[in-house]
N, CA, C and O atoms as a GROMACS GRO file, in nm:
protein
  568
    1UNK      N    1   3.033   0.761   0.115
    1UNK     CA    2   2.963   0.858   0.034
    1UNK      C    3   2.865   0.786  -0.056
    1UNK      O    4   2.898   0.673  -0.092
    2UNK      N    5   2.736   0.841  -0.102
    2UNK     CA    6   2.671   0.795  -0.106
    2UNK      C    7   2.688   0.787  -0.334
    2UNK      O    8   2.714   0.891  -0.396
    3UNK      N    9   2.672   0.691  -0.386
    3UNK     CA   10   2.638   0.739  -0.522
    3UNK      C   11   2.584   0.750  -0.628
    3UNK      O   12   2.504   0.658  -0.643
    4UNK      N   13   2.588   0.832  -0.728
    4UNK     CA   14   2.439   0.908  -0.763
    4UNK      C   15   2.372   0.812  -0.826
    4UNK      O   16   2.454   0.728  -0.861
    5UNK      N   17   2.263   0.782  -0.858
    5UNK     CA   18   2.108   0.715  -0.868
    5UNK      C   19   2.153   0.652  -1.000
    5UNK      O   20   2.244   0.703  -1.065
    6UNK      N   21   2.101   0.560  -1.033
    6UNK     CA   22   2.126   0.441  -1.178
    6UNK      C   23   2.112   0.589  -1.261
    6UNK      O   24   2.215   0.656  -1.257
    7UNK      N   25   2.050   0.621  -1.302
    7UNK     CA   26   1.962   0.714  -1.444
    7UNK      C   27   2.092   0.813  -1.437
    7UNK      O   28   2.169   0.813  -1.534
    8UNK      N   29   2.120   0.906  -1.314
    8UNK     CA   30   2.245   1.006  -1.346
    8UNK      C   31   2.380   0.902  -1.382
    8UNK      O   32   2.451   0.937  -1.476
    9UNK      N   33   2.399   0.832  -1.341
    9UNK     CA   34   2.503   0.740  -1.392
    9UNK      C   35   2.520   0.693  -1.567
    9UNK      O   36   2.611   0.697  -1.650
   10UNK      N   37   2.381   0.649  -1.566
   10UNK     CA   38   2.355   0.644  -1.721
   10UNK      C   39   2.390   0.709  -1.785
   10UNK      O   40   2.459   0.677  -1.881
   11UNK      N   41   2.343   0.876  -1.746
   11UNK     CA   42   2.366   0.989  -1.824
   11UNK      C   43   2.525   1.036  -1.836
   11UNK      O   44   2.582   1.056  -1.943
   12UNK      N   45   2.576   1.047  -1.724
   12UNK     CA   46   2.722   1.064  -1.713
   12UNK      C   47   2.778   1.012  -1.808
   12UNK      O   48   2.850   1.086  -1.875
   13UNK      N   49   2.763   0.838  -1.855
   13UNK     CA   50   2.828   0.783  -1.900
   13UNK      C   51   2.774   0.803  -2.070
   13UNK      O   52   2.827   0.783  -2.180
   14UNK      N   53   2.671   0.842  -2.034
   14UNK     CA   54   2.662   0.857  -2.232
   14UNK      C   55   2.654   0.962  -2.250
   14UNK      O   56   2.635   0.967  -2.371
   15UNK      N   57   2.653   1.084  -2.205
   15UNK     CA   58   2.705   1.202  -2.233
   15UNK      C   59   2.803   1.264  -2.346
   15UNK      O   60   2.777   1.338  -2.442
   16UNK      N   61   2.957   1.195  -2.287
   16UNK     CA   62   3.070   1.155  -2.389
   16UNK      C   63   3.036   1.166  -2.540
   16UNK      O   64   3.067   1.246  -2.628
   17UNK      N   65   2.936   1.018  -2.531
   17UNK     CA   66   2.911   0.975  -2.661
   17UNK      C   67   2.812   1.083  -2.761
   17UNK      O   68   2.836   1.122  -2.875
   18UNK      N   69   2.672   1.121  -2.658
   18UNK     CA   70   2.614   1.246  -2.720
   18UNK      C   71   2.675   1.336  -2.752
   18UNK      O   72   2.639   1.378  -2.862
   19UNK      N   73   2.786   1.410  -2.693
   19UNK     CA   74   2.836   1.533  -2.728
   19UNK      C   75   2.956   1.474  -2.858
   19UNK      O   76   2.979   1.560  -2.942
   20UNK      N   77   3.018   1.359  -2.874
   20UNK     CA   78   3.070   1.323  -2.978
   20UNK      C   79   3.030   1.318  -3.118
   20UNK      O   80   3.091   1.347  -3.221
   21UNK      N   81   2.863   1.255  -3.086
   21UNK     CA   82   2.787   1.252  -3.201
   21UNK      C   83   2.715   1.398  -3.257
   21UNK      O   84   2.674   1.425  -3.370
   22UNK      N   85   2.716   1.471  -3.148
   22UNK     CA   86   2.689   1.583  -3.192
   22UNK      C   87   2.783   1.665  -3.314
   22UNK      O   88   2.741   1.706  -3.423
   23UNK      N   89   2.922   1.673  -3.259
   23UNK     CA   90   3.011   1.715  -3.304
   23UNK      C   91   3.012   1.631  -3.458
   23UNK      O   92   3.112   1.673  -3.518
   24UNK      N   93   2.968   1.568  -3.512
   24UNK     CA   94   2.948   1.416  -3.626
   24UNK      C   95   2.897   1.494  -3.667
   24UNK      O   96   2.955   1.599  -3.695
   25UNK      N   97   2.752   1.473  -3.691
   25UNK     CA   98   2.601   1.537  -3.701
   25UNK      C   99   2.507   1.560  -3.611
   25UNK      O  100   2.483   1.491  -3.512
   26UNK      N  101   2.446   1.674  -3.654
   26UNK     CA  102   2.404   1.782  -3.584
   26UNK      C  103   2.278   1.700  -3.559
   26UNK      O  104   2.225   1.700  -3.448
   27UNK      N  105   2.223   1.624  -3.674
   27UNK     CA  106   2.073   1.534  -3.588
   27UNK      C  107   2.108   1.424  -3.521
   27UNK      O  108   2.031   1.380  -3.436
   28UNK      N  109   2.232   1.362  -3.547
   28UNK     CA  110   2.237   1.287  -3.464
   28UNK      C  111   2.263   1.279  -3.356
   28UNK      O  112   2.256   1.171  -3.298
   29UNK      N  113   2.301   1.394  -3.293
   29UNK     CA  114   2.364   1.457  -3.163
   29UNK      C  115   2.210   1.490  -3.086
   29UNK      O  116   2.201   1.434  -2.977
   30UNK      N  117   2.115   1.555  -3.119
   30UNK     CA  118   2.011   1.581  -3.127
   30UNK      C  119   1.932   1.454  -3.109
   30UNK      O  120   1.882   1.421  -3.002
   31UNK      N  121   1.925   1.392  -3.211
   31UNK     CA  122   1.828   1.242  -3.142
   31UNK      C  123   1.899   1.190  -3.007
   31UNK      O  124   1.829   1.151  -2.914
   32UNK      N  125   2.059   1.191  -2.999
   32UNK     CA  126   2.034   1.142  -2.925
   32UNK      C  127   2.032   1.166  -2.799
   32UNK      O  128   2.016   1.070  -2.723
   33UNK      N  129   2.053   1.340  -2.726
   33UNK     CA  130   1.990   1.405  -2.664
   33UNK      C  131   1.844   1.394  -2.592
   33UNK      O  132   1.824   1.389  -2.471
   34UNK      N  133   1.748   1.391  -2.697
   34UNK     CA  134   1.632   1.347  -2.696
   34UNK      C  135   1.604   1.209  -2.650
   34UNK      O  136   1.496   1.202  -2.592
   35UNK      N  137   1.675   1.087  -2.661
   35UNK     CA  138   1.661   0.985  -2.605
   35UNK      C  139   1.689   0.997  -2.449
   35UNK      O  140   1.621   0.946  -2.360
   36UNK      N  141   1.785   1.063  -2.439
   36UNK     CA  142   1.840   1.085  -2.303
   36UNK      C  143   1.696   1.120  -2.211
   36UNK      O  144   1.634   1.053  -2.128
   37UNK      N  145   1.678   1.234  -2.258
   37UNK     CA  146   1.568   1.311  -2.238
   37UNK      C  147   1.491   1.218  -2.208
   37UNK      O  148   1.499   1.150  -2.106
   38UNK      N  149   1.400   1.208  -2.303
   38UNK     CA  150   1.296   1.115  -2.266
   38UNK      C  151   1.318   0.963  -2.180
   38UNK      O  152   1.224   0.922  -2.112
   39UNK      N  153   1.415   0.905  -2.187
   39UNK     CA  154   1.488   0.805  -2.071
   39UNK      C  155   1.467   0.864  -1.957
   39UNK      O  156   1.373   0.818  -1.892
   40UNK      N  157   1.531   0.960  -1.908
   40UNK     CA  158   1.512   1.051  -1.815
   40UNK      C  159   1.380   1.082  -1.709
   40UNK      O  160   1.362   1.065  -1.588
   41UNK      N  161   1.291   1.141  -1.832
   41UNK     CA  162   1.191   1.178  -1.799
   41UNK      C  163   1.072   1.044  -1.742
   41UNK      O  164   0.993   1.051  -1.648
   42UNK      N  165   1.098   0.925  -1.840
   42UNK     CA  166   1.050   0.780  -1.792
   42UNK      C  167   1.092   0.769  -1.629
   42UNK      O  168   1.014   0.755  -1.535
   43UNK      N  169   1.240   0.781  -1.623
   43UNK     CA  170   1.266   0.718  -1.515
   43UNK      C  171   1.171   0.801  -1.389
   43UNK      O  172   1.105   0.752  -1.297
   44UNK      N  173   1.194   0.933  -1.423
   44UNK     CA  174   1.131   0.998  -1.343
   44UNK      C  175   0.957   0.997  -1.316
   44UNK      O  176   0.901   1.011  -1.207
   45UNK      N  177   0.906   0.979  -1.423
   45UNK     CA  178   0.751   0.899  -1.393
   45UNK      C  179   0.792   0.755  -1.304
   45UNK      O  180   0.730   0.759  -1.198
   46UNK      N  181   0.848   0.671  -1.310
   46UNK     CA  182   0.875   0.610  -1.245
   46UNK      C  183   0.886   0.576  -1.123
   46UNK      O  184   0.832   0.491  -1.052
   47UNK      N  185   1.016   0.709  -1.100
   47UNK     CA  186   0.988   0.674  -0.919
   47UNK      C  187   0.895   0.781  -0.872
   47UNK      O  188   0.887   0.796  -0.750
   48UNK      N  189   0.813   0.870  -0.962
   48UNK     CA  190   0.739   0.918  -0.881
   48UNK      C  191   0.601   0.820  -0.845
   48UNK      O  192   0.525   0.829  -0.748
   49UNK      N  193   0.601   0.729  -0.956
   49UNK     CA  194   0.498   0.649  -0.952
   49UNK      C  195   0.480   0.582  -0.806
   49UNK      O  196   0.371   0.576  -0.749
   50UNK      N  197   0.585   0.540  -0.759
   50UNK     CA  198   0.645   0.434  -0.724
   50UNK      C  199   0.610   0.512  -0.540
   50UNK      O  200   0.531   0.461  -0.460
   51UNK      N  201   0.703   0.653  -0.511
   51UNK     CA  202   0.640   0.748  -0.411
   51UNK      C  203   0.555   0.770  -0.408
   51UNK      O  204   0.532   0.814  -0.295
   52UNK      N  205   0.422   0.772  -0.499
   52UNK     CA  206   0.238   0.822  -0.509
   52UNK      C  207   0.233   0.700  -0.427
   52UNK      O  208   0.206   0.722  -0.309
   53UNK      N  209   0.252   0.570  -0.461
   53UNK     CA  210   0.217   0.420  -0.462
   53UNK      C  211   0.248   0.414  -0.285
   53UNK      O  212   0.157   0.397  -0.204
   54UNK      N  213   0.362   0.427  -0.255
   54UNK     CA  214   0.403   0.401  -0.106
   54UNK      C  215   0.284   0.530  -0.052
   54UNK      O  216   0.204   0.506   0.038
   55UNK      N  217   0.290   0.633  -0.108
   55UNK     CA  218   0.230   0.729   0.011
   55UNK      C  219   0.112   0.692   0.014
   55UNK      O  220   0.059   0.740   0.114
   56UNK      N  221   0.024   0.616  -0.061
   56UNK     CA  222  -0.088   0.607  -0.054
   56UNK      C  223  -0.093   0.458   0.023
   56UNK      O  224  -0.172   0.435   0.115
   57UNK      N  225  -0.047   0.410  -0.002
   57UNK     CA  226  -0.037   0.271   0.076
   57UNK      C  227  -0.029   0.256   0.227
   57UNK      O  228  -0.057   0.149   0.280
   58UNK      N  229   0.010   0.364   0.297
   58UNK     CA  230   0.057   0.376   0.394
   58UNK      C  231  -0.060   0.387   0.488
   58UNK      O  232  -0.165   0.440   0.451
   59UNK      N  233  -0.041   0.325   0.642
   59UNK     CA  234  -0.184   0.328   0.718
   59UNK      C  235  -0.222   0.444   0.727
   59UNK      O  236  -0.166   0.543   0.680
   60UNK      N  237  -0.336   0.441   0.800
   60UNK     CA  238  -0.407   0.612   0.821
   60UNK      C  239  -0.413   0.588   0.920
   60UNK      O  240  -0.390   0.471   0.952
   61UNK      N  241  -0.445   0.679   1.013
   61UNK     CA  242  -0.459   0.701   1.165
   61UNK      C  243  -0.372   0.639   1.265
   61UNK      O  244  -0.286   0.552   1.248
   62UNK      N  245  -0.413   0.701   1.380
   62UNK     CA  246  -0.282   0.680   1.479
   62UNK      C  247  -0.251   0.552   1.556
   62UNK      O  248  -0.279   0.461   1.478
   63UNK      N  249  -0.216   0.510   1.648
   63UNK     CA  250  -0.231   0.405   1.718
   63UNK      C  251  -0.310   0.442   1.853
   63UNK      O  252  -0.322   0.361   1.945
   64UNK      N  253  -0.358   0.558   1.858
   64UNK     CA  254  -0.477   0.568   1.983
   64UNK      C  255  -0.628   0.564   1.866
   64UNK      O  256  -0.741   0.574   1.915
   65UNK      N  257  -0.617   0.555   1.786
   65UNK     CA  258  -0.786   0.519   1.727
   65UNK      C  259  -0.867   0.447   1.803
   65UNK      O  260  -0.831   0.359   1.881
   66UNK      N  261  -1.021   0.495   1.773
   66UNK     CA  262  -1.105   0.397   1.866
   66UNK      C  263  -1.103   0.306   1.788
   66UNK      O  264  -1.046   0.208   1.834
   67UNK      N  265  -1.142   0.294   1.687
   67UNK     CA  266  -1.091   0.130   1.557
   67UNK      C  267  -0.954   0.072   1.589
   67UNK      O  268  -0.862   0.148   1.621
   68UNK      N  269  -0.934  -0.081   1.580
   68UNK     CA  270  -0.791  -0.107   1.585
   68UNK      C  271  -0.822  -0.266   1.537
   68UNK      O  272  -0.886  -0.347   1.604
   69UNK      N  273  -0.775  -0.287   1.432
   69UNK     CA  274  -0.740  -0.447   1.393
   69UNK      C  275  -0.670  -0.542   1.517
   69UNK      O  276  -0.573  -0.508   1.586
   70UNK      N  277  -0.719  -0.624   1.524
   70UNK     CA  278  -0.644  -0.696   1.678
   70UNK      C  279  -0.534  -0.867   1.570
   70UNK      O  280  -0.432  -0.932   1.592
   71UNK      N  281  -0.624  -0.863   1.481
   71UNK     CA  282  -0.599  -1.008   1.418
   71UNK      C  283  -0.724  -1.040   1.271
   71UNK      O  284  -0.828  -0.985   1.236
   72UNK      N  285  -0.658  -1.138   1.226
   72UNK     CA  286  -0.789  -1.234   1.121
   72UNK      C  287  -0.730  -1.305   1.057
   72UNK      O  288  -0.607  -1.299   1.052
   73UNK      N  289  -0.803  -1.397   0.986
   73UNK     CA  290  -0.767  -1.516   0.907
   73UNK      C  291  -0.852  -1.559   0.813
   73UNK      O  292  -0.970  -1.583   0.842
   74UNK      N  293  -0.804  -1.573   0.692
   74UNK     CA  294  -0.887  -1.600   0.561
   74UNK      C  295  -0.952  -1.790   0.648
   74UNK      O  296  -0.903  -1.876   0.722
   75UNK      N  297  -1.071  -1.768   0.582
   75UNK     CA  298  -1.140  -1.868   0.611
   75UNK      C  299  -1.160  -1.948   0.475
   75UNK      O  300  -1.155  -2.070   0.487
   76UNK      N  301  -1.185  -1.891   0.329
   76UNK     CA  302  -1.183  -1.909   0.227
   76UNK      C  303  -1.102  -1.828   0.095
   76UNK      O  304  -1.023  -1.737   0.123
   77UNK      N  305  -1.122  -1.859  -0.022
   77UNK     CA  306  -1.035  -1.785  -0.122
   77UNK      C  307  -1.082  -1.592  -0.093
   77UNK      O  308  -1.024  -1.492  -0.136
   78UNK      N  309  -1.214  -1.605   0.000
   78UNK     CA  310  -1.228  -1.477  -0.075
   78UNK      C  311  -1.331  -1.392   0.050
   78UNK      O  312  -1.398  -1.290   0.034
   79UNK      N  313  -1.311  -1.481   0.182
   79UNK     CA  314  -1.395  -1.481   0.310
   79UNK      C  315  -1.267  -1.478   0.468
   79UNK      O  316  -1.201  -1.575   0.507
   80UNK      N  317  -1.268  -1.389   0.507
   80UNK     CA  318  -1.197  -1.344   0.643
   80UNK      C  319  -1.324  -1.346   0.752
   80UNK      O  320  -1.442  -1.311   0.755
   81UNK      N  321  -1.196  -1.428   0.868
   81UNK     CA  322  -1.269  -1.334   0.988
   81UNK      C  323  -1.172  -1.265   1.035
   81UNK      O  324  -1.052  -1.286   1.022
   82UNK      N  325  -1.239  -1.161   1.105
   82UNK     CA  326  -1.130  -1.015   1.176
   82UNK      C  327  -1.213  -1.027   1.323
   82UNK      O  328  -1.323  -1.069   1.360
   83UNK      N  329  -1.122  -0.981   1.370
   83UNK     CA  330  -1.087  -0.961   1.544
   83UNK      C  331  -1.065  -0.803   1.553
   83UNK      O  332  -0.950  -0.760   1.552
   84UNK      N  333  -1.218  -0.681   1.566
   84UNK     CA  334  -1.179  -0.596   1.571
   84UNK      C  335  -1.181  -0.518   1.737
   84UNK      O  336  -1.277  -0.562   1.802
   85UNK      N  337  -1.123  -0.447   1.792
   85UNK     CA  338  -1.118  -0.380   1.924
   85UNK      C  339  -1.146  -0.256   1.929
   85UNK      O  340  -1.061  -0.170   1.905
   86UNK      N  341  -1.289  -0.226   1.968
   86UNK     CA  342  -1.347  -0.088   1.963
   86UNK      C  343  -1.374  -0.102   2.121
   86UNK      O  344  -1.440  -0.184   2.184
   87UNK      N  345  -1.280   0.034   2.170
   87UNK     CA  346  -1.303   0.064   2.285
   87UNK      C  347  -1.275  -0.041   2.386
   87UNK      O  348  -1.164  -0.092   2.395
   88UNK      N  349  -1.378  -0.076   2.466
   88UNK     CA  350  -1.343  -0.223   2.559
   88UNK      C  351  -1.410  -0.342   2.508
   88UNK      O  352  -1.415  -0.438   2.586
   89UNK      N  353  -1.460  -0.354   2.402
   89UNK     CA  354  -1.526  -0.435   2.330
   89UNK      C  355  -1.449  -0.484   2.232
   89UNK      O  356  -1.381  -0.406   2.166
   90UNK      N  357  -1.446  -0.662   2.198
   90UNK     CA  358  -1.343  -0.691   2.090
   90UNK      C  359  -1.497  -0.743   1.970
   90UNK      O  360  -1.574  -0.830   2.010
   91UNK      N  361  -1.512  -0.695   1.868
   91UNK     CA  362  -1.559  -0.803   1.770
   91UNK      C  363  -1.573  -0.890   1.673
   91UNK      O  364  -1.553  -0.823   1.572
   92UNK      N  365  -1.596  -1.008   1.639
   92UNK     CA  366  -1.547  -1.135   1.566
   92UNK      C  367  -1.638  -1.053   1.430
   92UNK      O  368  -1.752  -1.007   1.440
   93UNK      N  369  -1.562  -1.054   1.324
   93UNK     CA  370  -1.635  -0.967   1.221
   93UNK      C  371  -1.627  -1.124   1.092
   93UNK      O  372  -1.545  -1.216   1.086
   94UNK      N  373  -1.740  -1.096   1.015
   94UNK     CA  374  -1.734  -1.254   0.924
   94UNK      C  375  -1.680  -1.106   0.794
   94UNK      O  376  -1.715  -0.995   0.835
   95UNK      N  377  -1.616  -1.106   0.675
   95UNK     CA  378  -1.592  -1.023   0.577
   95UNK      C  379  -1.576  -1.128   0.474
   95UNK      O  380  -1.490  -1.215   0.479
   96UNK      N  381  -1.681  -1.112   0.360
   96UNK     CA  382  -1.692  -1.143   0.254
   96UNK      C  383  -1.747  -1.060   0.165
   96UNK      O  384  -1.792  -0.954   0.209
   97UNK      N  385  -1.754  -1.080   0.051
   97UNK     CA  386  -1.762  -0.947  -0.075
   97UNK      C  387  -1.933  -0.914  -0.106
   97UNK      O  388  -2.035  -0.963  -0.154
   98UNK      N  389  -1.877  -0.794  -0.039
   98UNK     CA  390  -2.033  -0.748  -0.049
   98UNK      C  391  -2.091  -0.761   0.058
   98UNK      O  392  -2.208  -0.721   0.058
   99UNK      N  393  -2.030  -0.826   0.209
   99UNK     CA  394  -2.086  -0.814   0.297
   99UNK      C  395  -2.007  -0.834   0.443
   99UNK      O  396  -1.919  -0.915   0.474
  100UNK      N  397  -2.045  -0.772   0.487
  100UNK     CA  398  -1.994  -0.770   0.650
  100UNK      C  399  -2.097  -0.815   0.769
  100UNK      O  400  -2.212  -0.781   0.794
  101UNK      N  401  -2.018  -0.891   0.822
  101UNK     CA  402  -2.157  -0.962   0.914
  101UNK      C  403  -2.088  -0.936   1.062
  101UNK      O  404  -1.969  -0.904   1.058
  102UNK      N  405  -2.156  -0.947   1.206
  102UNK     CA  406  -2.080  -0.939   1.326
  102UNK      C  407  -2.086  -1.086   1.352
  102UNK      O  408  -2.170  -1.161   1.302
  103UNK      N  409  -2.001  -1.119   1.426
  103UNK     CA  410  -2.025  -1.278   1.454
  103UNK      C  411  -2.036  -1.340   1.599
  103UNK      O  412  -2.082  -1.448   1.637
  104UNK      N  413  -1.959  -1.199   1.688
  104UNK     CA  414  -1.940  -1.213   1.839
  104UNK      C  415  -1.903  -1.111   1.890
  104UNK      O  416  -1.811  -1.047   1.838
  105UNK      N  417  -1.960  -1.070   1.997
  105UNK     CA  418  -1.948  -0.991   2.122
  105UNK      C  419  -1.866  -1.040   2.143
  105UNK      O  420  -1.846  -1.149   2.088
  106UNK      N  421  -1.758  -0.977   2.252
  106UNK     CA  422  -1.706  -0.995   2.333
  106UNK      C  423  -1.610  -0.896   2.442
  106UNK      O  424  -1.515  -0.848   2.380
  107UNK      N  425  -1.612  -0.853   2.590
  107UNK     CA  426  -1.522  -0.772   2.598
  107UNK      C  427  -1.356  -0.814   2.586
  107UNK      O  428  -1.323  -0.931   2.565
  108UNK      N  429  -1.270  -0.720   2.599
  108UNK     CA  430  -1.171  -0.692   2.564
  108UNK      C  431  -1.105  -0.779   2.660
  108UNK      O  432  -1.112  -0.761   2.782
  109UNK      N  433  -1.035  -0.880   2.601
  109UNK     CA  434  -0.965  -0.968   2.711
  109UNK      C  435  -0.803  -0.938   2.670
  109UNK      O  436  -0.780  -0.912   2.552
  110UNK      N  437  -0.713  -0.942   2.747
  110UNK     CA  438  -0.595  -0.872   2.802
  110UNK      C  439  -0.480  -1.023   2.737
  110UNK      O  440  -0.462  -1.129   2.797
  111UNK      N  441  -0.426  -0.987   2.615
  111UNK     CA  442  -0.361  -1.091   2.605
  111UNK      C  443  -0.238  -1.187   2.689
  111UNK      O  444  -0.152  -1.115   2.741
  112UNK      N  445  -0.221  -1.302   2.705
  112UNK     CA  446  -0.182  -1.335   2.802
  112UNK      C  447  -0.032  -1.314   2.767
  112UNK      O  448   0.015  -1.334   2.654
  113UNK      N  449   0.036  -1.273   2.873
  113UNK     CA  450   0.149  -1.223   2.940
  113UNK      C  451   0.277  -1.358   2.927
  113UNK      O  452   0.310  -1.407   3.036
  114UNK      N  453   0.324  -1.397   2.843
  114UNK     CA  454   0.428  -1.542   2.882
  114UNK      C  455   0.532  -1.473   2.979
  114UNK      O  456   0.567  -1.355   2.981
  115UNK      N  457   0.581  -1.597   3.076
  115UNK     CA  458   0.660  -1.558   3.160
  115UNK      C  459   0.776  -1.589   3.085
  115UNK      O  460   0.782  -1.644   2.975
  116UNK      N  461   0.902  -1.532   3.183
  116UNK     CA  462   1.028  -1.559   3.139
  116UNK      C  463   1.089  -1.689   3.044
  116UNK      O  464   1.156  -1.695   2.940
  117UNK      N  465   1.010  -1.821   3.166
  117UNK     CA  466   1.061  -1.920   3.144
  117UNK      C  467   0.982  -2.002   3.028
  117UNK      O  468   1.013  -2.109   2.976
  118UNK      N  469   0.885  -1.928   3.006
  118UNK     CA  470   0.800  -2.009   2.877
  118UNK      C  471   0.875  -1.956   2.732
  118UNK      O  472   0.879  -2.020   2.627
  119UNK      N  473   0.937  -1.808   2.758
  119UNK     CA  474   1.015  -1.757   2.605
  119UNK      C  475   1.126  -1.839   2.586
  119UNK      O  476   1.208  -1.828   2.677
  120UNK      N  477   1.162  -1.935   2.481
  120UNK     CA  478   1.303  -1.972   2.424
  120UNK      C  479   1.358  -1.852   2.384
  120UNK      O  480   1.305  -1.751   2.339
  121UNK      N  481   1.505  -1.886   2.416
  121UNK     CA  482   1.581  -1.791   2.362
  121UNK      C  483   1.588  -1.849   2.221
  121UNK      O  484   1.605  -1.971   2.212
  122UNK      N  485   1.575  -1.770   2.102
  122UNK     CA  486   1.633  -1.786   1.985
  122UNK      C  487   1.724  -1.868   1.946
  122UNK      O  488   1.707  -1.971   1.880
  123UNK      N  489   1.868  -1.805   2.004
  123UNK     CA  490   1.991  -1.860   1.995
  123UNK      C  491   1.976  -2.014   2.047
  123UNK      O  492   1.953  -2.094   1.956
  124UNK      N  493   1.982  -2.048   2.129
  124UNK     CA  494   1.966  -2.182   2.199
  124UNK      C  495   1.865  -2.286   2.120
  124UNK      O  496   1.897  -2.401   2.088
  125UNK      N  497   1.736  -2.224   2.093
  125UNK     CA  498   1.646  -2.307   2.040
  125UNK      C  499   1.679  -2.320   1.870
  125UNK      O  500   1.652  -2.428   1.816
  126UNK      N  501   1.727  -2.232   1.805
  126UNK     CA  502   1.817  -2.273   1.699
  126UNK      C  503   1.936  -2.387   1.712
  126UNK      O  504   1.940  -2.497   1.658
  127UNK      N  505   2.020  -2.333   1.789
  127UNK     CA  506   2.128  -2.452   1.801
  127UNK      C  507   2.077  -2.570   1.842
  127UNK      O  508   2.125  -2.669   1.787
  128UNK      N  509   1.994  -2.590   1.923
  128UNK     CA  510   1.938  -2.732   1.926
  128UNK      C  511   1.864  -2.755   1.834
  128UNK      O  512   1.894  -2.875   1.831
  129UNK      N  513   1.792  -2.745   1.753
  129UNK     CA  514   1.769  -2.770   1.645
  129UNK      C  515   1.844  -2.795   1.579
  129UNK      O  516   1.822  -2.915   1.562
  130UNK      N  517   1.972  -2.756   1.491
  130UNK     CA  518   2.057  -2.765   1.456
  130UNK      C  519   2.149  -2.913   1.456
  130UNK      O  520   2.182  -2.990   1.366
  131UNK      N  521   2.173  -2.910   1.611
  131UNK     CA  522   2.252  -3.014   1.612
  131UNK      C  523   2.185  -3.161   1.622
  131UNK      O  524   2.246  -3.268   1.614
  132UNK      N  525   2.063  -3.144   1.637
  132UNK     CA  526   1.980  -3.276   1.610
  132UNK      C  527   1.957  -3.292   1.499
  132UNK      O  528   1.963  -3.411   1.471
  133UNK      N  529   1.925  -3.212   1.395
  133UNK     CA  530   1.923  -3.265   1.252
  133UNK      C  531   2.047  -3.303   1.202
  133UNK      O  532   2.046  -3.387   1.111
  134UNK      N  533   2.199  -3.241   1.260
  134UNK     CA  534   2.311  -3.236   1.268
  134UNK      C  535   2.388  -3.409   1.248
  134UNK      O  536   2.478  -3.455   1.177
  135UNK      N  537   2.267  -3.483   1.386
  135UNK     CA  538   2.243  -3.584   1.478
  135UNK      C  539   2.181  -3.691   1.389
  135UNK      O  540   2.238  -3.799   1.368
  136UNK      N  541   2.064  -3.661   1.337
  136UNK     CA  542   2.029  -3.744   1.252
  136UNK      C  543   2.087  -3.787   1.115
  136UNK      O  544   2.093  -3.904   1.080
  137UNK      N  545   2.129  -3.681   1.041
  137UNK     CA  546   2.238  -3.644   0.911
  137UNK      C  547   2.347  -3.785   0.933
  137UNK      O  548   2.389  -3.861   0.846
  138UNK      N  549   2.368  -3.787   1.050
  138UNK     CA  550   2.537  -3.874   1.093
  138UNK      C  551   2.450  -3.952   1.106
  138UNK      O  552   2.444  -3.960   0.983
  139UNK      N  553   2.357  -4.035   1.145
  139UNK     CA  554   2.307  -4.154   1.207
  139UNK      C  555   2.235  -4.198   1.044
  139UNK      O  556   2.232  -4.320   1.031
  140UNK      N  557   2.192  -4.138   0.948
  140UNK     CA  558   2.120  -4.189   0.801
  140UNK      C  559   2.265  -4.243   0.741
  140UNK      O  560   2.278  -4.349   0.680
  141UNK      N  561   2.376  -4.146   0.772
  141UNK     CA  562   2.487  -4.242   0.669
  141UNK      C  563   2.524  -4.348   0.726
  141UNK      O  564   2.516  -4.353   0.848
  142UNK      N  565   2.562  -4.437   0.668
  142UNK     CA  566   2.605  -4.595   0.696
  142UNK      C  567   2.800  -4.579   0.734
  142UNK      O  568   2.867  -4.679   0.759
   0.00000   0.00000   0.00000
């Protein structure tokens, strides 16, 4: 089962104490109501902030677009090239601030296919790794 969110927890637990202090004095029961409150209401700007932030962040369009990022790589602090794929055409794009330049034609070449025997398995290529540093570890001590 799942349980309830930090902020209702908070509240649960100082509840007690508000309705105690209430029963005390009547402003102090009251302020501290109002803290609750406004705690509350923070948290809740919060994660709505936080949901605006993801929803907007999120890509646009589908994966059949005629636009499609293929790749890129910062060239400098503040200069990319991009690899874009429009249609059957790929192009080498230069992106720096304030300007976009093309850099290359090219059609759409079909990335190459590795066969079976060129993929390491994970598992295997970890453990050998492993046991050779494993290998060396024993061979540095005296």
């Amino acid at each position: 089962m799942n349980s309830p969110p930090a902020a209702w927890r908070a509240l649960i637990i100082l509840w007690p104490t508000a309705a105690a202090a209430a029963d005390a004095d009547p402003s102090l029961g009251t302020s501290a109501l109002q803290m609750l409150a406004g705690l509350a209401l923070v948290i809740a700007v919060i994660l709505a902030s936080l949901w605006l932030l993801k929803r907007l962040s999120m890509p646009r369009g589908s994966q059949n677009a005629v636009l499609r990022i293929v790749g890129g790589t910062a060239v400098g602090p503040r200069e990319r090239v991009v690899l874009l794929e429009i249609g059957d055409t790929w192009l080498v794009v230069g992106v720096a601030p304030g300007r976009v330049a093309t850099l290359h034609r090219l059609p759409r070449l079909a990335p190459p296919d590795p066969g079976p025997e060129d993929t390491p398995e994970p598992a295997k290529d970890f453990r050998a790794w492993l046991q050779n540093v494993m290998e060396r570890k024993h061979e540095r001590r005296p």
